[in-house]
N, C-alpha and C positions, 0 to 999 in steps of 0.2 A: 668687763672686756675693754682694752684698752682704743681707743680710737686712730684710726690711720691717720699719720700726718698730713695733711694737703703742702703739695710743693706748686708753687706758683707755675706756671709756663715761661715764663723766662727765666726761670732758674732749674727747670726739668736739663736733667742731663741727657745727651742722643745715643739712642741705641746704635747698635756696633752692626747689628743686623743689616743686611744687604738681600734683595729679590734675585733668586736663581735665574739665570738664563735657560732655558729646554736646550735639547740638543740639538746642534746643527744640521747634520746628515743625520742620514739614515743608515742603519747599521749597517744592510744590503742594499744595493743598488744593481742588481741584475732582473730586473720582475721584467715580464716580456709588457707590451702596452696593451688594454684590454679598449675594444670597439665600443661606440658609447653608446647607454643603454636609456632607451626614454620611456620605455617599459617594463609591465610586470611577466619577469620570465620564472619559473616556480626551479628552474633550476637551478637557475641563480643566484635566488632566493636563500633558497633548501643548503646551497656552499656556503654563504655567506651566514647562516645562521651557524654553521658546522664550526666557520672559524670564529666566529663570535664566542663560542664556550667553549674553543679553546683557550683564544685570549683571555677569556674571563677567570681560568683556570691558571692559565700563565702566570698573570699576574698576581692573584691569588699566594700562589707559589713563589714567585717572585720577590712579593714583600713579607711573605712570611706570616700572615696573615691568617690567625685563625678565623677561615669563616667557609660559607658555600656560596654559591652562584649559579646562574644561569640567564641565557635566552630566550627570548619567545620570541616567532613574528606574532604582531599582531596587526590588525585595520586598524587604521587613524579614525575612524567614527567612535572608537572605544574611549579616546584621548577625550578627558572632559578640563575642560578650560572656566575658570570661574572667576571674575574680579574681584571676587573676596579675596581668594589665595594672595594675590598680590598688593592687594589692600593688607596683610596683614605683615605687611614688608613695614607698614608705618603704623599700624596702631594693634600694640604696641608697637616704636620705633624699633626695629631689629638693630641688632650691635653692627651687623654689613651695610644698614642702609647708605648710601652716597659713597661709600671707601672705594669701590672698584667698577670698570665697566659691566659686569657682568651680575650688576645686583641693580636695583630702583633708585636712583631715578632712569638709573642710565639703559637698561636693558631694556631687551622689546616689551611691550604693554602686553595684556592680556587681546586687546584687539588686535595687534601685531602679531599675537601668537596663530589668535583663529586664522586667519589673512594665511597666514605660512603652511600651518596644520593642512587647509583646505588645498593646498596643492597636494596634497600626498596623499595615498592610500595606503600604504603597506609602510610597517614600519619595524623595526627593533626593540623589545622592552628587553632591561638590565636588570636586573634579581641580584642583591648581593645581602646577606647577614653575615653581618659583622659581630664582634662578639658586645656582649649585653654591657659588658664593664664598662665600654670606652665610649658609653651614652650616658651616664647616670655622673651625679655628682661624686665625689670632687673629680674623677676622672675624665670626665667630657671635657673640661679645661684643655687635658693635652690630647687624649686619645682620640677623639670623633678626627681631627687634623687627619692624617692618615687614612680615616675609613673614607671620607669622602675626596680625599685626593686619587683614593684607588679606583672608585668609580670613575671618577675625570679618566684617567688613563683606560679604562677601556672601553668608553664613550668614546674615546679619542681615538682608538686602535678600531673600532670598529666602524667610526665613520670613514678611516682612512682605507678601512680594505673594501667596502661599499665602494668608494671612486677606483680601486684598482681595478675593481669588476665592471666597472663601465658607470657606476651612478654617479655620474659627477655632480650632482646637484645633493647629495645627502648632507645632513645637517646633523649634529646631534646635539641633545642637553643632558644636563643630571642632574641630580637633585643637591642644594648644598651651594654654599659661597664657593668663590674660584677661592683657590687658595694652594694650586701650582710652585706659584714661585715664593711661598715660604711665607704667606699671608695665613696671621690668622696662627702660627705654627709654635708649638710648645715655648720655642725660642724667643716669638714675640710676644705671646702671654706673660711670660715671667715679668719682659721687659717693661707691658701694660702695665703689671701689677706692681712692677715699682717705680712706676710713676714717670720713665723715661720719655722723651719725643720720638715719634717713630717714622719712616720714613714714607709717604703717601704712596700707592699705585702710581707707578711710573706714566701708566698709560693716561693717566687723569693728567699727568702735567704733560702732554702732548709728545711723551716721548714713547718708541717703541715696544708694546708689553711685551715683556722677557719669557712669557708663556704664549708667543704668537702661535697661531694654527695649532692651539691644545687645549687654551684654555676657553671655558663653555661656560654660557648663560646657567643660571638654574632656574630650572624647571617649575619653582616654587614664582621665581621673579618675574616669570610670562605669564601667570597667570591660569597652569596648569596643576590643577587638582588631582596632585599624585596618590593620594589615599583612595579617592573614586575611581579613578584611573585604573590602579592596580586591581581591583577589587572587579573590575567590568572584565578585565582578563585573566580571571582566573587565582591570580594568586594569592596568600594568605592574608587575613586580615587585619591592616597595622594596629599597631597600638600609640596612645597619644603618652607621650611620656615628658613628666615633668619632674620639676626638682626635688618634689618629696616623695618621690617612687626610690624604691632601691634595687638594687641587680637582682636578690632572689624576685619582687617580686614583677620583673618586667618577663615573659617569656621570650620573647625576640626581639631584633630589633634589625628593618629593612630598609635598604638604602636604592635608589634606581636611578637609571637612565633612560632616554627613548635614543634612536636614531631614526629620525625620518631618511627612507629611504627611495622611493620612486610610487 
């Protein structure tokens, strides 16, 4: 096998790649204002789960996405938090660690996390399978990009219709590196793989991130033990997949969010 050439870093060439900006407005701007809500109202609730798997559906549709989805509320006592989980941000060192805010060192601790958790009761879980292909080798390279940017997007939509209904203090995570504005993205693999400079997280050099009020911590770097988690609410039971697994033999593969919501 022939060996990859090492090119020095001062002789790496710069990738062409540039971080996406989100969009400015909002598509619509007529929504009437909703009275704010510092409690748990079950009707509210009950709407807000309704539009949660539509959006989940939307989007879905949306990207074209072969996969399924759904919502749950569930109680925050279910939300299990462990300092392993985020210990295991560094050993093994993960390939996000330090590259963005939203991964270790930079995001909330697993103490941070409890601290935040314990103000909430009721919350949002995310259900998304995605398909088996676009996690296994060589495909997870380009394909996982996508599956977990889709989850961002409706973490993001669902925290955002939470504050239309009056929660203005909802929060959400998902699971998965930020990777919005083109982090992480087919485009910058290639460029990885041959050996180009790439250009840091904006937001790490103190300039404004270009996924503001979209892009979410993961769930993985607070310290939240989303295998336990999911598993205390009901739903199926993940599988640990690694490099020498192949598509026939993974049976699923599941991707989530929470939205704490009041």
């Amino acid at each position: 096998m022939t060996q990859r050439k090492y090119i020095p870093e001062v002789d790496k060439e710069w990738s062409d790649i540039s971080y996406k900006w989100r969009r400015v407005l909002p598509k619509e701007r007529n929504r009437p204002p909703s009275p704010v809500q510092t409690e748990y109202k079950e009707e509210i609730l009950n709407e807000l789960l309704d539009r949660s798997n539509k959006f989940i559906n939307d989007v879905i549709k949306e990207t074209k996405l072969d996969a399924t989805g759904h919502a749950k509320l569930i109680t925050t006592d279910k939300i299990v938090i462990d300092p392993r989980v985020r210990w295991k941000c560094r050993i093994p060192i993960c390939f996000g660690y330090g590259m963005t805010l939203n991964c270790p060192p930079h995001s909330p601790t697993a103490e941070d996390m409890r601290e935040i958790v314990s103000c909430y009761k009721h919350a949002i879980l995310v259900t998304v399978y995605p398909p088996v292909k676009n996690h296994v080798f060589p495909s997870i390279l380009t394909g996982v990009h996508g599956d977990v940017d889709t989850v961002n997007k409706m973490v993001s939509l669902i925290e955002a219709e939470a504050t239309y209904l009056g929660y203005y203090l909802a929060m959400g995570f998902k699971g998965g590196p930020c990777l919005g504005c083109g982090f992480l993205s087919p485009e910058y693999i290639k460029d990885l793989m041959g050996q180009k400079q790439l250009p840091a997280c904006p937001a790490l050099k103190g300039e404004m991130c270009r996924q503001y009020l979209r892009a979410r911590p993961a769930l993985e770097a607070c310290g939240v033990d989303v295998f336990a988690t999911i598993m205390k609410c009901g739903e199926k039971p993940p599988y640990v997949i690694n490099p020498e697994h192949s598509e026939k033999g993974v049976p699923y593969v599941g991707w989530h969010g929470i939205v704490l919501v009041v």
